[in-house]
N, C-alpha and C positions, 0 to 999 in steps of 0.2 A: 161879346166882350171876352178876351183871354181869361182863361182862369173860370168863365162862368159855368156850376153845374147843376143842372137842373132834373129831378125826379119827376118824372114822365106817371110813373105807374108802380104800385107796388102788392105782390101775391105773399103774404106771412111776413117775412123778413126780407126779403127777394126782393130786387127792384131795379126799374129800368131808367135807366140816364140817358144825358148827353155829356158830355165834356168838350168846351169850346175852347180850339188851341189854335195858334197861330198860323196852324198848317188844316187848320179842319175840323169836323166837329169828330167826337168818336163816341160812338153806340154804346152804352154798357147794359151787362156783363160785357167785359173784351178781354180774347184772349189776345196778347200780345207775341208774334214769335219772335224768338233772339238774333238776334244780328251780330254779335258778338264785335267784330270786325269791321261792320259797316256792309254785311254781308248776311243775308240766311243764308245755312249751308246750303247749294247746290239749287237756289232758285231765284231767278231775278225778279227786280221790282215788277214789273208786267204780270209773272205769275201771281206775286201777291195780293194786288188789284183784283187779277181774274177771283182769285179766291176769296176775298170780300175782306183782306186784312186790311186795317185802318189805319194801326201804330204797328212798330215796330222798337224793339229793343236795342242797344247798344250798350258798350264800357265803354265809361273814360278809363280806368286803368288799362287795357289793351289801345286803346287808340292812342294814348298819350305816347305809348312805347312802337307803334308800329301804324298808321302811317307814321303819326309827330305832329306835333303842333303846328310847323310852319308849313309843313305840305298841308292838311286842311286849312289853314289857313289859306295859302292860294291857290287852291279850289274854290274856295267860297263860302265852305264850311262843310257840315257834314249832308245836308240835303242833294246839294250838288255833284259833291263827291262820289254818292253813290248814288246818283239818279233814283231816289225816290221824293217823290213829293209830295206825302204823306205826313203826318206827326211821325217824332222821334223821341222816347224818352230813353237816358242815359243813366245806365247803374253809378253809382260815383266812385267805384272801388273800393267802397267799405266790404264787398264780400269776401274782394283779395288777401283783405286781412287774415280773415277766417281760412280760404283755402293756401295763401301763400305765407303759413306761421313761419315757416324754416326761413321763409328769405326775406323776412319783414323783422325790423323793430320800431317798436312802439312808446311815447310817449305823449305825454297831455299837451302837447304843440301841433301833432302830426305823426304821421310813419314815415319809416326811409322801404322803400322798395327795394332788393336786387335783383335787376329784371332775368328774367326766366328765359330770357331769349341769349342776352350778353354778358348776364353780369352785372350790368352797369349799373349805378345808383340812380333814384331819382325821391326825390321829398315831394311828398301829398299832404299838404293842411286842410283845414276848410276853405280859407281863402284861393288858394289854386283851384283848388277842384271845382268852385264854383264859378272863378275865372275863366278855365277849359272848358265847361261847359256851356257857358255863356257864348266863349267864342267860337264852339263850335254851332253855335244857333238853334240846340235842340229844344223842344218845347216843352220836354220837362224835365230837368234836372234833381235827380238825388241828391239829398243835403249827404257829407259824411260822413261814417257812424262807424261804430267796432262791432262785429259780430262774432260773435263767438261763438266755439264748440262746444256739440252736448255732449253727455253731461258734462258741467265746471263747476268749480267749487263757487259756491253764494257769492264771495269776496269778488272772483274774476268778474260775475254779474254784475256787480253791485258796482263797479268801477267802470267795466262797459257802458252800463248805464247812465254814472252821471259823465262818461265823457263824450256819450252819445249825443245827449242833452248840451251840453256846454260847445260841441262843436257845431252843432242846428243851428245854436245863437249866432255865433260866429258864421253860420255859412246865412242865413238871412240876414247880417250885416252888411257881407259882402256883396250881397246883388247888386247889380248895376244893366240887367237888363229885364225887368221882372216885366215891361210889356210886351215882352216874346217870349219869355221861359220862364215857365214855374217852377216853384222847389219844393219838394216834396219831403215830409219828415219822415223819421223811421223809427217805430217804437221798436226794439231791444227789451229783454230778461228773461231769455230763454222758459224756461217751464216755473219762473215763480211769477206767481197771479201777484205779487205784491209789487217789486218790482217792475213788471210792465204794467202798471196803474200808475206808479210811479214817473217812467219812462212817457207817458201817453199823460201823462198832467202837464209836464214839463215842455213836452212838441205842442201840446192843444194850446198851451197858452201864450206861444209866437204865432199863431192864428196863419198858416203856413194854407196854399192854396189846396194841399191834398197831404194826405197820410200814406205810410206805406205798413205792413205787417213786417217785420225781419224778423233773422234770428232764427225762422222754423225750416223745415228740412234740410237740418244739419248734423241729423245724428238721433233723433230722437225717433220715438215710434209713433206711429198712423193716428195713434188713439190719442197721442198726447197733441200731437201738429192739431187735431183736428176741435182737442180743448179748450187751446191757448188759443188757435184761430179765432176762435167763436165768444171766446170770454175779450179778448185784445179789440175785436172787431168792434165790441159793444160799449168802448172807452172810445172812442171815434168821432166826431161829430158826424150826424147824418146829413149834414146839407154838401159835404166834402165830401170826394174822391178815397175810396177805402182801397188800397192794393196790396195785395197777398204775394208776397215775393218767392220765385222761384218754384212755382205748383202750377202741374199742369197735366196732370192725367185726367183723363174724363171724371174718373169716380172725385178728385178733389177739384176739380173747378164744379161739380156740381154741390158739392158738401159746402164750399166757400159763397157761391152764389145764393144759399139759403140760408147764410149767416149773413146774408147782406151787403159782401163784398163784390167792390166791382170791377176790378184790374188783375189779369192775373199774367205770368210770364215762365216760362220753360223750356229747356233743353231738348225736353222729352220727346217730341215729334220729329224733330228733324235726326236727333241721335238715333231712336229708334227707327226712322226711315234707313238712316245709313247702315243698319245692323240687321234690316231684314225683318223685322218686324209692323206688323201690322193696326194699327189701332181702329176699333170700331165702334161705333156711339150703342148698339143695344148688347153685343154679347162680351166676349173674354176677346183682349189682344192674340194673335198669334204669329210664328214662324212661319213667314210664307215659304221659305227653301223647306218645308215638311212635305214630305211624299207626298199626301194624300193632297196636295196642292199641282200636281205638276199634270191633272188631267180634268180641273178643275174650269169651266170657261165661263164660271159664273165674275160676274165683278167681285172685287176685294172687300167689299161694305156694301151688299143690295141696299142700303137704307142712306148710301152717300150719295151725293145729286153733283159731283165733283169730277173735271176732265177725265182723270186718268180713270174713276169708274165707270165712268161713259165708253169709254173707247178702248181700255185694253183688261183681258183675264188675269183671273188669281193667276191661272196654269203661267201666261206668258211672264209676269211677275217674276215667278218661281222658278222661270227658264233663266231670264237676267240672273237674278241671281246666284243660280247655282255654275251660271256661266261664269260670273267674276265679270258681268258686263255693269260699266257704272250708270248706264239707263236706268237699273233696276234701283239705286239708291234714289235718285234722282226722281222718278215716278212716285216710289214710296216715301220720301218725305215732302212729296205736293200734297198724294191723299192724307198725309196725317196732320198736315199743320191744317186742310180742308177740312177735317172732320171735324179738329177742336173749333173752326170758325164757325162752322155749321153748327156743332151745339151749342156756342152761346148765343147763335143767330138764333134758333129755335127756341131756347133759354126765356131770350127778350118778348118772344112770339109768346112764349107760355105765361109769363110775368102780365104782357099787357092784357090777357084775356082769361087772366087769375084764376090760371090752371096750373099753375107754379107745383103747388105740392102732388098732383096725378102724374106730372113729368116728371119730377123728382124720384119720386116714388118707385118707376117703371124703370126707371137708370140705376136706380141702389139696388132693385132688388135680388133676390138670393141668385145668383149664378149668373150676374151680369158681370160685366169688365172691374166693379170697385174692386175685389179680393185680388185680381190676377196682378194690377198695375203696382208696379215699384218704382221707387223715388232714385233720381239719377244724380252722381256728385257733379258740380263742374270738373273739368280738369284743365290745369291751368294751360291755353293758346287753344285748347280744342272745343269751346264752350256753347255753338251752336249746335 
């Protein structure tokens, strides 16, 4: 049944699902990669198969602006469009708020956009957003919310909040296809614990098919994402879908995964693939264009079971790239978006055979990858 999610198994906090969509069941812990576009950067649907990815990510706010409504529309919608036949959940452009302040205003009806591309105006309510969504046939649609920057003054919060609350209502009125697409809430209040109690009473009691976490890595520090993660998490209900919006380094999908959470989505693999950088599930990230790389013919991650570490060296890597050849971005964010699949793969392995905390334990510890990884902004048209 759409919408149905079931706990399979759980190690401490940690614990493994399914979630059954329209398009397929998906595994959790799941990392989702971003498609921003209708597109992961630099890799087709087929790779992401190969790689064991499930869902994938999209905006409505950039789709709405580039294709358009009417071109998905005759396409068929967005599965079609871009040939994956996979789940699809859809950000609803509440984050655009937060990074497009200059070219947005706001009030208690909706935003008006000036797109980033032309200029041009367009109005986002609840009602549209959940319209677009619909019609674009994704199987899980974001209700839309206001997110805001850290730190804000309480007031800014406090109004984020109940308009966050007040538009969820409104966007769970408007469904009109809730047996193909769920709508997921989004608790908001940035770093007060009272506030997002507040926020998560208000979504929990539209009884919505999943929850999302917002509002965190947007300014705030590692210590605090990882407070508000864990206290927000626990205001949840556990029979629903918990997702940790816009976190995706090894060291926080595995901090989020022991807090219980099972959805997570980010930039970070595929950006850092494009930049040359490397991610690995036991040690520190690194620069592969670094010398000590360019005589190197061991794989990129001995510990990844992934194409491009089967078959090509750090050294040749480290050749692409220092050539300016775009193979080299292309190879590197396959192995990275592989590696996050692989450790929630592993993740679920260690949940069902409640080893959960020995895994954990081996990935946090002192001079693993958690200290090196840093949190990425969107920036607005470049966000895979």
């Amino acid at each position: 049944m759409i919408g149905e999610f079931v706990v399979h198994a759980t190690s401490g906090d940690a614990r493994c699902a399914t979630l059954t969509t329209a398009h397929g069941e998906v595994a959790t812990p799941c990392f989702m990669p971003v498609g921003t576009l209708g597109d992961v950067k630099l890799l087709e649907p087929r790779d992401l198969h190969e790689i064991g990815s499930r869902i994938v990510l999209a905006n409505a706010y950039h789709l709405w602006l580039r294709p358009g409504r009417e071109t998905l529309a005759a396409a068929g919608g967005i599965h079609r469009f871009m040939a994956w036949d996979g789940p699809i959940l859809t950000d609803s452009g509440g984050y655009q708020v937060f990074s497009l302040e200059s070219r947005r205003t706001i009030d208690d009806e909706g935003v008006t956009f000036r797109s980033h591309l032309d200029g041009s105006t367009h109005r986002f309510t609840p009602e549209t957003v959940v319209e677009f969504q619909e019609e674009l046939g994704v199987d899980v649609a974001m209700a839309f919310d206001e997110c805001v920057k850290l730190p804000s003054p309480r007031e800014d919060l406090e109004r984020a909040v109940d308009r966050t609350t007040a538009w969820a209502e409104r966007c769970a009125a408007a469904r009109r296809r809730s047996d193909r697409t769920m709508l997921f809430g989004i608790v908001q209040g940035g770093l007060d614990e009272e506030l997002r109690a507040r926020s998560a009473e208000g979504l929990v009691a539209l009884d919505l098919p999943g929850y999302a976490i917002g509002g965190l890595s947007v300014g705030e520090t590692r210590a605090e994402m990882d407070r508000l993660a864990h206290f927000t998490a626990a205001l949840l209900p556990a029979h629903k879908p918990r997702y940790l919006m816009g976190v995706g380094t090894v060291r926080d999908l595995v901090a989020g995964i022991d807090r219980g959470i099972d959805l997570f989505d980010c930039v970070y693999p595929t950006r850092s693939g494009r930049h040359g950088r490397a991610l690995t599930r036991a040690g520190p990230e690194f620069n592969v264009r670094n010398a000590g790389n360019v005589r190197d013919f061991g794989p990129l991650d001995p510990d990844c079971d992934c194409r491009v570490c089967a078959t090509y060296t750090k050294g040749y890597v480290a050749h692409l790239f220092r050539a300016g050849e775009t193979l080299g971005q292309r190879l590197l964010s396959y192995h990275n978006v592989a590696a996050l699949t692989g450790l929630v793969r592993a993740a679920r392995a260690a949940i069902e055979n409640d080893r959960w905390v020995t895994f954990r334990d081996a990935l946090l510890a002192p001079g693993s990858e958690g200290a090196s990884m840093r949190l990425l902004e969107n920036e607005p048209g470049e966000q895979g």
